[in-house]
MDTraj code that builds the backbone (N, CA, C; nanometers):
import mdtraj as md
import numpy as np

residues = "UNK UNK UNK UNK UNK UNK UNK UNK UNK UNK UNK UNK UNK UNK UNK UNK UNK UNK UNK UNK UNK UNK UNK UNK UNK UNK UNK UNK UNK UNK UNK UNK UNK UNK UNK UNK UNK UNK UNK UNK UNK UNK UNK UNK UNK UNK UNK UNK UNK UNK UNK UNK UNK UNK UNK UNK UNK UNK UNK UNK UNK UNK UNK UNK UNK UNK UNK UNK UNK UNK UNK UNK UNK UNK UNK UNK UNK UNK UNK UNK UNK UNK UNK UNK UNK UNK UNK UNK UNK UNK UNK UNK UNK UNK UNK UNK UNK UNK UNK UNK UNK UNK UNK UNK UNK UNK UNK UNK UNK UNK UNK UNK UNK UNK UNK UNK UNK UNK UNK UNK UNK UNK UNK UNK UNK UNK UNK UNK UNK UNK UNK UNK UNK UNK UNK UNK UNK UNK UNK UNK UNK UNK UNK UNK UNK UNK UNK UNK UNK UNK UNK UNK UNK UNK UNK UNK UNK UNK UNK UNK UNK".split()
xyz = np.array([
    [-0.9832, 2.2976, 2.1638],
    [-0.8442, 2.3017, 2.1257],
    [-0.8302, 2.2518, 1.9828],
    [-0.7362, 2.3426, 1.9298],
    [-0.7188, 2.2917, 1.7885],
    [-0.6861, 2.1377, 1.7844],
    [-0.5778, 2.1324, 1.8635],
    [-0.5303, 1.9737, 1.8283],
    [-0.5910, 1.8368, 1.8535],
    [-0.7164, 1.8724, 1.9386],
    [-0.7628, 1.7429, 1.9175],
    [-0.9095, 1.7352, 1.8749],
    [-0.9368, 1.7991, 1.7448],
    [-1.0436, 1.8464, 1.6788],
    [-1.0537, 1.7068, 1.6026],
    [-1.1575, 1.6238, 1.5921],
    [-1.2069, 1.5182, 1.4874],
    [-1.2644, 1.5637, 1.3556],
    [-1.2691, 1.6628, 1.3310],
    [-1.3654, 1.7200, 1.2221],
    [-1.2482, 1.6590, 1.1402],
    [-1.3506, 1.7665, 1.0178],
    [-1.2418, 1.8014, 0.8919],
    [-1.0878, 1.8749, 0.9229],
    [-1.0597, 1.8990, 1.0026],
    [-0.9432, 2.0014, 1.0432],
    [-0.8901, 1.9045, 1.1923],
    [-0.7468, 1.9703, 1.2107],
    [-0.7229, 1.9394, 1.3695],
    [-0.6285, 1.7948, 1.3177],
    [-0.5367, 1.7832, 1.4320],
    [-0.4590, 1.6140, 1.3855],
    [-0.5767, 1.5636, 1.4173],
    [-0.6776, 1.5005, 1.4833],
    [-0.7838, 1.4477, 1.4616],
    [-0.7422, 1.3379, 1.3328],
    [-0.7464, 1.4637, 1.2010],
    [-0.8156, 1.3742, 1.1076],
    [-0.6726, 1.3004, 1.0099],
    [-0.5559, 1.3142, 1.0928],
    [-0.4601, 1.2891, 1.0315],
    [-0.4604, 1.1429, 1.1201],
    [-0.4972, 1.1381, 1.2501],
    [-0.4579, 0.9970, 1.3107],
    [-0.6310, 0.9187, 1.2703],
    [-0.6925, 0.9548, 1.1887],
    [-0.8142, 0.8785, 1.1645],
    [-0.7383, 0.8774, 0.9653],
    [-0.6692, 0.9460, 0.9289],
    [-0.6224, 0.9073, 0.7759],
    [-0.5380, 0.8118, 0.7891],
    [-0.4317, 0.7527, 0.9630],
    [-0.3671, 0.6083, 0.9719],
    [-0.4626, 0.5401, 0.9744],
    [-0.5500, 0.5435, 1.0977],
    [-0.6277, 0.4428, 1.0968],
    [-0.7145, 0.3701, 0.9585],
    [-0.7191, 0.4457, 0.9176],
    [-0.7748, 0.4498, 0.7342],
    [-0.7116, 0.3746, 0.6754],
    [-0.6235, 0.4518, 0.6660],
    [-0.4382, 0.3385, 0.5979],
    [-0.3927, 0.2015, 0.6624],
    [-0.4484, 0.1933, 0.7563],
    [-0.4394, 0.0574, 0.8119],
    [-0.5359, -0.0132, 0.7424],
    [-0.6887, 0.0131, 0.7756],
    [-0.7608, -0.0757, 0.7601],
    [-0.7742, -0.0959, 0.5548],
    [-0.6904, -0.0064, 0.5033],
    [-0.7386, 0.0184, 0.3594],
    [-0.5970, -0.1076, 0.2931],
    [-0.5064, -0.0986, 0.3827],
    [-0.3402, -0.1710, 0.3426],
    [-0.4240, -0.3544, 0.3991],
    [-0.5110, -0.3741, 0.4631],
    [-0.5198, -0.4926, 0.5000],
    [-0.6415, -0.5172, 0.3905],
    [-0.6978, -0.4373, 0.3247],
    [-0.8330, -0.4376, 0.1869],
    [-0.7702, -0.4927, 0.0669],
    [-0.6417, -0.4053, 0.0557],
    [-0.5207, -0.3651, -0.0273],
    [-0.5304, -0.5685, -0.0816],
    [-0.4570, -0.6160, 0.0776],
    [-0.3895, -0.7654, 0.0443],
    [-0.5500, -0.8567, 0.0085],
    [-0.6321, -0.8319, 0.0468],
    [-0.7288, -0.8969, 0.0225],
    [-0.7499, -0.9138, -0.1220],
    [-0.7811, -0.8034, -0.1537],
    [-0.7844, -0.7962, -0.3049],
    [-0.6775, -0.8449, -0.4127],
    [-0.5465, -0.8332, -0.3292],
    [-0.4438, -0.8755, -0.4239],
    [-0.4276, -1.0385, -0.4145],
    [-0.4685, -1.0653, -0.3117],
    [-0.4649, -1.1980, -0.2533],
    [-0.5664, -1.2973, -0.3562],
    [-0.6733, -1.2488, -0.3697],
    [-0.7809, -1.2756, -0.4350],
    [-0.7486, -1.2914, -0.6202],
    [-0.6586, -1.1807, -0.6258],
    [-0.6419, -1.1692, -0.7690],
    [-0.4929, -1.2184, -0.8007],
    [-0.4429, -1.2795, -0.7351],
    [-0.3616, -1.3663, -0.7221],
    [-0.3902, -1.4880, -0.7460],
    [-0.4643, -1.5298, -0.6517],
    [-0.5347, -1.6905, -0.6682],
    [-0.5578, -1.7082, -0.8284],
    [-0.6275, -1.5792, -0.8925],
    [-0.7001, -1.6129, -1.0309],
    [-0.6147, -1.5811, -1.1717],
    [-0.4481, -1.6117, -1.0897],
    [-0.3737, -1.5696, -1.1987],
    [-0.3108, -1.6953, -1.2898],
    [-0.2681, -1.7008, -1.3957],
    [-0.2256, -1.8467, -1.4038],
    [-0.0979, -1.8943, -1.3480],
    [-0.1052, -2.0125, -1.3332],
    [0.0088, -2.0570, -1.2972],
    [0.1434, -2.0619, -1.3912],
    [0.1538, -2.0265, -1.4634],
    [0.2792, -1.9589, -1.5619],
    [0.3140, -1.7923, -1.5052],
    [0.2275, -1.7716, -1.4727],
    [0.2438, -1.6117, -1.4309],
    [0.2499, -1.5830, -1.2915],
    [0.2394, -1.6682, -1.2021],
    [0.2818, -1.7280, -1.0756],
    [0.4165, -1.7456, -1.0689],
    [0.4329, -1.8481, -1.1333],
    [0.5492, -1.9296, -1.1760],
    [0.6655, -1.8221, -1.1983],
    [0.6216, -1.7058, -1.3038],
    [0.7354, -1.6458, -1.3519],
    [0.7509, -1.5063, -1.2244],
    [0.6892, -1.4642, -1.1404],
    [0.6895, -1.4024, -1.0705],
    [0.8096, -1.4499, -0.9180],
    [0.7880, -1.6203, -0.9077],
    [0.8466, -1.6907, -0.8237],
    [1.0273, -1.6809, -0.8516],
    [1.0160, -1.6937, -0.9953],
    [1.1668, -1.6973, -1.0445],
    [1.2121, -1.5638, -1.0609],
    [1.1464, -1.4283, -1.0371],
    [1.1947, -1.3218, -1.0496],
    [1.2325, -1.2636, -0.8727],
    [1.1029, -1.3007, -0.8127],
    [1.1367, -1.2895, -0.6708],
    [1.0855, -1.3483, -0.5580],
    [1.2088, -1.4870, -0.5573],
    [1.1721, -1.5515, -0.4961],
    [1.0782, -1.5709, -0.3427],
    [0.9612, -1.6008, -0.2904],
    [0.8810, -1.6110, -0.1761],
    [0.7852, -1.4815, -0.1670],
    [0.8243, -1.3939, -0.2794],
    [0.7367, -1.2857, -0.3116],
    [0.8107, -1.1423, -0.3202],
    [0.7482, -1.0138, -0.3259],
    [0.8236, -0.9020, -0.2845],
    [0.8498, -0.8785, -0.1682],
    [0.7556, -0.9269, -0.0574],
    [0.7374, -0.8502, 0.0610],
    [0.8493, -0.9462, 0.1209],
    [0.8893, -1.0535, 0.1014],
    [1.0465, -1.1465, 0.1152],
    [1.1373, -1.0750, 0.0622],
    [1.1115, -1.0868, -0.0325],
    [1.2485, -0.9969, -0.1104],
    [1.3004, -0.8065, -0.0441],
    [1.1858, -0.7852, -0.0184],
    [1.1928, -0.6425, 0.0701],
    [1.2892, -0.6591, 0.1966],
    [1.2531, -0.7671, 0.2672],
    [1.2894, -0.7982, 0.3893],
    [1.3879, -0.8469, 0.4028],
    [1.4710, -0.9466, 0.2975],
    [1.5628, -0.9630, 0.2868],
    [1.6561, -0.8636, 0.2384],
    [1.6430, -0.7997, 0.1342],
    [1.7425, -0.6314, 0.1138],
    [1.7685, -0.5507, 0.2329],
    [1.6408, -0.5248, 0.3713],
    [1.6762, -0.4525, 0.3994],
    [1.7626, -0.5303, 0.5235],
    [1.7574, -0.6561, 0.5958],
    [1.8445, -0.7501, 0.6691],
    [1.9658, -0.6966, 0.5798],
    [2.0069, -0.7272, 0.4844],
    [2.1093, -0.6995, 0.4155],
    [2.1833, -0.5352, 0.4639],
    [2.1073, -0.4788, 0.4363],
    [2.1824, -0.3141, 0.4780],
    [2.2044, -0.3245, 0.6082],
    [2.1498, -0.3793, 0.7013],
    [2.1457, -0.4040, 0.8706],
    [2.3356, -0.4852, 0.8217],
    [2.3504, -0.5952, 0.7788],
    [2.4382, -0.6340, 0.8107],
    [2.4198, -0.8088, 0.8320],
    [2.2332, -0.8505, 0.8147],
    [2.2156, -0.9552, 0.8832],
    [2.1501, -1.0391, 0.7266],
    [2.1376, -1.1676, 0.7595],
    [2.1178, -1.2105, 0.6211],
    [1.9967, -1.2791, 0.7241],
    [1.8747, -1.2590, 0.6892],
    [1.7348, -1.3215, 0.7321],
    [1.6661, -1.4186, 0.6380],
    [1.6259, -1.5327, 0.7233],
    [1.5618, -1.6573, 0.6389],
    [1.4146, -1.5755, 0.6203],
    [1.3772, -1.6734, 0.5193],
    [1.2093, -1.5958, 0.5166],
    [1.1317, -1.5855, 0.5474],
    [1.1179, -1.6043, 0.7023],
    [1.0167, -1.6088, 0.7719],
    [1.0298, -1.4324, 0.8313],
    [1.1626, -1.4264, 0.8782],
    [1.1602, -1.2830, 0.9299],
    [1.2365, -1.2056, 0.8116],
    [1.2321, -1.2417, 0.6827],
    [1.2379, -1.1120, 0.6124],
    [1.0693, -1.1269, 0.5829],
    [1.0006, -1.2187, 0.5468],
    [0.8698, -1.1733, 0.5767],
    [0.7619, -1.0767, 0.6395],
    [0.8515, -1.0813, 0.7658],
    [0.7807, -1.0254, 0.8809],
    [0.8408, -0.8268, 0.8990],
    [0.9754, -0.8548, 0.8519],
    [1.0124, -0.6924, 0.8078],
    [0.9258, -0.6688, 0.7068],
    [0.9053, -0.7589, 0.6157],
    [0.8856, -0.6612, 0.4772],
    [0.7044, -0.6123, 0.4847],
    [0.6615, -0.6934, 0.5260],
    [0.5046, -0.6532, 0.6236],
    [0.4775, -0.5747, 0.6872],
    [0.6336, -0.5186, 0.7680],
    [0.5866, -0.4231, 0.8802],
    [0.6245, -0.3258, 0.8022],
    [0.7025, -0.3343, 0.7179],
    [0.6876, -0.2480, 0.5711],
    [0.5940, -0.1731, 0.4820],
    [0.5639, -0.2924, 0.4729],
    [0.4224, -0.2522, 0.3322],
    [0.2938, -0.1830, 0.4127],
    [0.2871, -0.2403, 0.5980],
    [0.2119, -0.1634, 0.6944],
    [0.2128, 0.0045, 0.6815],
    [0.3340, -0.0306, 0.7172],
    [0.3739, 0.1968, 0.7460],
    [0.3464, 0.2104, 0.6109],
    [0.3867, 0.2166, 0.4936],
    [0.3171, 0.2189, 0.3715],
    [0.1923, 0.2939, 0.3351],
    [0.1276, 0.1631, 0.3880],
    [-0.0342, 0.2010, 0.4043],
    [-0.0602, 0.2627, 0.4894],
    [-0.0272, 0.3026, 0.6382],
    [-0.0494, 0.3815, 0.7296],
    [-0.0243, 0.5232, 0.6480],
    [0.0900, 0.5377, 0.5884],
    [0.1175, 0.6555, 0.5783],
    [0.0677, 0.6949, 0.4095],
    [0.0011, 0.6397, 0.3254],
    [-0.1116, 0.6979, 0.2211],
    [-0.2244, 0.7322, 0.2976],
    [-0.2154, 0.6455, 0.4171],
    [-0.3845, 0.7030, 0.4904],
    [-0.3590, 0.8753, 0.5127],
    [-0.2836, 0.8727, 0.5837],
    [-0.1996, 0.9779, 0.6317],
    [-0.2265, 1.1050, 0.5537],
    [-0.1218, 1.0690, 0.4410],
    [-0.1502, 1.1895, 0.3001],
    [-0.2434, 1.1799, 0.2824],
    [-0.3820, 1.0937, 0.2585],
    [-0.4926, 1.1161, 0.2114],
    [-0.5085, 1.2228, 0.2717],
    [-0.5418, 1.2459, 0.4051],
    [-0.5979, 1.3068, 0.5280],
    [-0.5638, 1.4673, 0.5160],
    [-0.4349, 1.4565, 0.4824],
    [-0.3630, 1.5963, 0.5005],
    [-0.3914, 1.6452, 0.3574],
    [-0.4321, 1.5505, 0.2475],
    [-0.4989, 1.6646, 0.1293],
    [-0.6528, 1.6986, 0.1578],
    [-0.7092, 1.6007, 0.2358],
    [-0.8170, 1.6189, 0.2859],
    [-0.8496, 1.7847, 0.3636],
    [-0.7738, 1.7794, 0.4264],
    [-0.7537, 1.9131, 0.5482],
    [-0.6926, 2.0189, 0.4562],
    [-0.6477, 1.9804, 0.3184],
    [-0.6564, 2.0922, 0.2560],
    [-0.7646, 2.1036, 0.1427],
    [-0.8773, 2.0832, 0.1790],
    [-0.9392, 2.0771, 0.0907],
    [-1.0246, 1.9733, -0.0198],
    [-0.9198, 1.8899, -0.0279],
    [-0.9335, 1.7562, -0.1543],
    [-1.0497, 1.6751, -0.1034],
    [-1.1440, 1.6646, -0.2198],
    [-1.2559, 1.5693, -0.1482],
    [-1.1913, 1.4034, -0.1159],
    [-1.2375, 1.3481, -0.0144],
    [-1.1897, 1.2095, 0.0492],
    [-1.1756, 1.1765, -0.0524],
    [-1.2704, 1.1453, -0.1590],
    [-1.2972, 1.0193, -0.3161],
    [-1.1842, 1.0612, -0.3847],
    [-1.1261, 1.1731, -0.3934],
    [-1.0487, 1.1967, -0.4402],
    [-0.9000, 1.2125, -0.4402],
    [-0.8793, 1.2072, -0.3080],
    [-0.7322, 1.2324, -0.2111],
    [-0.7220, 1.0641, -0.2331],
    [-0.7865, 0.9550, -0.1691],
    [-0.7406, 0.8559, -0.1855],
    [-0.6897, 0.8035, -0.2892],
    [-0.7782, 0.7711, -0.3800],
    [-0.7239, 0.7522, -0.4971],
    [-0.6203, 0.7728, -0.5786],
    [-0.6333, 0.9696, -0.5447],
    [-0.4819, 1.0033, -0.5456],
    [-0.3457, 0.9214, -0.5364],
    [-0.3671, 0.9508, -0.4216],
    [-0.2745, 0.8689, -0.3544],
    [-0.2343, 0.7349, -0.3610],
    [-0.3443, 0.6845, -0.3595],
    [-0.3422, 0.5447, -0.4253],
    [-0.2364, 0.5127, -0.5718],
    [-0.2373, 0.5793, -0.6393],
    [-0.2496, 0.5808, -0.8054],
    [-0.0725, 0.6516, -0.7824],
    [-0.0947, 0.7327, -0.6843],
    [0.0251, 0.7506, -0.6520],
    [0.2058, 0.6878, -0.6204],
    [0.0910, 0.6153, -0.5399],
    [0.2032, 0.4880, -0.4248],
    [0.2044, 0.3618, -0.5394],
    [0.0994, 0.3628, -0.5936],
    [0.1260, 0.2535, -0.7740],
    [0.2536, 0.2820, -0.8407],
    [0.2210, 0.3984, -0.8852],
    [0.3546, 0.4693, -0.9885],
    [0.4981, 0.4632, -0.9002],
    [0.4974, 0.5608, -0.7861],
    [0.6185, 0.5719, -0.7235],
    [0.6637, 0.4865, -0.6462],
    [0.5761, 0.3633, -0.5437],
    [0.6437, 0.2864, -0.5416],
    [0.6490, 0.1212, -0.6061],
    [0.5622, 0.0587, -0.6279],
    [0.5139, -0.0556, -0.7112],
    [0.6308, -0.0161, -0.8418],
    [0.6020, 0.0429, -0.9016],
    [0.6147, 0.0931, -1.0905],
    [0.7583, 0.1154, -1.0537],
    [0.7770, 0.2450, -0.9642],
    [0.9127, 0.3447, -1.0026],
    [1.0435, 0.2571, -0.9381],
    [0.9720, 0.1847, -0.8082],
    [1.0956, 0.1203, -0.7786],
    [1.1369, -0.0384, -0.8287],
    [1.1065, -0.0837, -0.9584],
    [1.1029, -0.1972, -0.9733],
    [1.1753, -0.1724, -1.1413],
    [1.2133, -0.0755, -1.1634],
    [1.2325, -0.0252, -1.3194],
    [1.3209, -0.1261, -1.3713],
    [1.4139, -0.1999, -1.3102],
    [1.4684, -0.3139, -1.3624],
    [1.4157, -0.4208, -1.3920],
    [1.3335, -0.4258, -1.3004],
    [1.2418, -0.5652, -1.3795],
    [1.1292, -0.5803, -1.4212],
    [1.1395, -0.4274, -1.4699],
    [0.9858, -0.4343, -1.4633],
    [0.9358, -0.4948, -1.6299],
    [0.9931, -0.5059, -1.6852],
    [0.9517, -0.5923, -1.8065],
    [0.9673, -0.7250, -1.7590],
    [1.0323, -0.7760, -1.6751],
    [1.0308, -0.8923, -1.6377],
    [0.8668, -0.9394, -1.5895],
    [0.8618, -0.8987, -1.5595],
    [0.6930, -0.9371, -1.4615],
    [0.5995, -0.9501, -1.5559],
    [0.5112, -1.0492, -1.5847],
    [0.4205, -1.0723, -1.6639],
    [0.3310, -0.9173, -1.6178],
    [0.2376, -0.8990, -1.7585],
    [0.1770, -0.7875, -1.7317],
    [0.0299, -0.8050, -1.6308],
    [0.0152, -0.9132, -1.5731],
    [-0.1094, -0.9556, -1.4912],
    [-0.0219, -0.8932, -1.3314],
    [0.0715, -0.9186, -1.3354],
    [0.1504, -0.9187, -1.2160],
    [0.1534, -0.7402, -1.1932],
    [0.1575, -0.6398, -1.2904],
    [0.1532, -0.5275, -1.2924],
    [-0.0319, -0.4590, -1.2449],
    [-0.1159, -0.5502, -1.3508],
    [-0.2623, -0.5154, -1.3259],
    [-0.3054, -0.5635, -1.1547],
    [-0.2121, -0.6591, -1.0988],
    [-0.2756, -0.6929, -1.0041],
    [-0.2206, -0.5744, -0.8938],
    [-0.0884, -0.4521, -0.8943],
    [-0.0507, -0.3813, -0.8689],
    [-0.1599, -0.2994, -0.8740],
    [-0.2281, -0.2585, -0.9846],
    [-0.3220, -0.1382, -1.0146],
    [-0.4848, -0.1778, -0.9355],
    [-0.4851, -0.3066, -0.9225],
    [-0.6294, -0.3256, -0.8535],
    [-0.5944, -0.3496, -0.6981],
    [-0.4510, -0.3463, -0.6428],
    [-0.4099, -0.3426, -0.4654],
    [-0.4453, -0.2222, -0.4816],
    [-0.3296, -0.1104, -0.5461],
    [-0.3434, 0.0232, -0.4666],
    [-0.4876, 0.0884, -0.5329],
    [-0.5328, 0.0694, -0.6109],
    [-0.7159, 0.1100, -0.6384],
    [-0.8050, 0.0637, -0.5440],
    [-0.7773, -0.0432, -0.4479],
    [-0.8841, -0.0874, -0.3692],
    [-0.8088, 0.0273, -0.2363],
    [-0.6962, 0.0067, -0.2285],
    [-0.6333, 0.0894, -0.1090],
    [-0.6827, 0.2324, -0.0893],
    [-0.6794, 0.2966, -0.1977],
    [-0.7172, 0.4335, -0.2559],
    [-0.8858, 0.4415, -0.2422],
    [-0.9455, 0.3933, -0.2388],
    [-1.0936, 0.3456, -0.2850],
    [-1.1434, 0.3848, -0.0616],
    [-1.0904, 0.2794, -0.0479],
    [-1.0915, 0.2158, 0.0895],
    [-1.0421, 0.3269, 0.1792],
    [-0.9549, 0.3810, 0.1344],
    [-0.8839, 0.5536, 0.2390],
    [-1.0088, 0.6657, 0.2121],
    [-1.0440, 0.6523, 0.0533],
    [-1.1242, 0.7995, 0.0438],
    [-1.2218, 0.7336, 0.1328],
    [-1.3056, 0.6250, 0.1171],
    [-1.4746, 0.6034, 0.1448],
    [-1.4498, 0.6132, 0.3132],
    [-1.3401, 0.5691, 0.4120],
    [-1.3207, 0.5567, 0.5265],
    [-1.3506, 0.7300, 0.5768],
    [-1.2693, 0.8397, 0.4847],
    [-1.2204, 0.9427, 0.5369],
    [-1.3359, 0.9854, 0.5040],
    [-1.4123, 0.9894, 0.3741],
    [-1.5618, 1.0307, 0.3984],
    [-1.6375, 0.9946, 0.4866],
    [-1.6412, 0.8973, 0.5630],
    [-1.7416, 0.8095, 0.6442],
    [-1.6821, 0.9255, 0.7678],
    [-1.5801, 0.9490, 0.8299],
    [-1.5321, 0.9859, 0.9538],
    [-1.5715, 1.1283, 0.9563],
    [-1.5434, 1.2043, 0.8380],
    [-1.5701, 1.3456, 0.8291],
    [-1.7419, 1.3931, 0.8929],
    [-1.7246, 1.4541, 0.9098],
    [-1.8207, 1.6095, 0.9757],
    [-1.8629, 1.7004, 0.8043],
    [-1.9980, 1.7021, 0.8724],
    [-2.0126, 1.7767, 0.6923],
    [-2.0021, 1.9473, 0.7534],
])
top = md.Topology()
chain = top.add_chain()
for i, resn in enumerate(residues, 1):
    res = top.add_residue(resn, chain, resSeq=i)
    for name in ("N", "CA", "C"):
        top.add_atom(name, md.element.get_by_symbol(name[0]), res)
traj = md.Trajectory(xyz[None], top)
């Protein structure tokens, strides 16, 4: 049956491009996590006063806000996570489906990766985005590069030659 083909083809390889996107969005924080630690504390600092407890707070709190509900930061935390999750689930996703058309893995991810940088990191932040020290931007470009990195090498690993 077509539909539950694992190859290169078939949803198969679209619910192995989430699983991808999962495990590539939890690589993602590692790396940013990491390159965080090694940032200075002025550039910490100025990131804190732009948004406060982080983005993925600040996410969670905007969207409590459209709900109607004003959330402390523990559970706009916890929205803005289950956030940045589907996120990454769903670059796995697109990887997969340029995959199935063709696009080599190394290359769909990255894509995509470089993608979800620009359109969402970059495109949705255009107000502040001079605000943000420029380490705070590079550490943007080395999350979704490890994310991108981490989707292609997964979707190569799963594929059928």
């Amino acid at each position: 049956m077509a539909g539950t083909r694992t190859g290169t083809g078939g949803s198969g390889r679209l619910w192995t491009g989430a699983l991808a996107g999962y495990v590539a969005s939890r690589s993602m924080d590692a790396a940013t996590t990491w390159f965080h630690a090694r940032q200075s504390e002025a550039s910490r600092k100025r990131e804190q006063e732009i948004a406060p407890g982080g983005m993925l707070v600040q996410l969670g709190k905007q969207l409590g806000r459209v709900r109607g509900r004003d959330l402390d930061d523990a559970a706009a935390a916890r929205v803005g996570l289950a956030v940045h999750r589907t996120f990454g689930v769903t670059y796995g996703v697109l990887a997969a489906a340029l995959v199935r058309r063709g696009v080599s893995p190394m290359v769909a991810g990255p894509l995509v990766g470089a993608g979800a940088f620009l359109v969402v990191d970059e495109g949705t932040s255009l107000s502040t985005m001079t605000a943000y020290p420029l380490v705070s931007h590079a550490r943007g470009v080395v999350g979704h590069a490890t994310h991108g990195l981490v989707t292609g090498l997964l979707l190569r690993l799963t594929g059928r030659p």
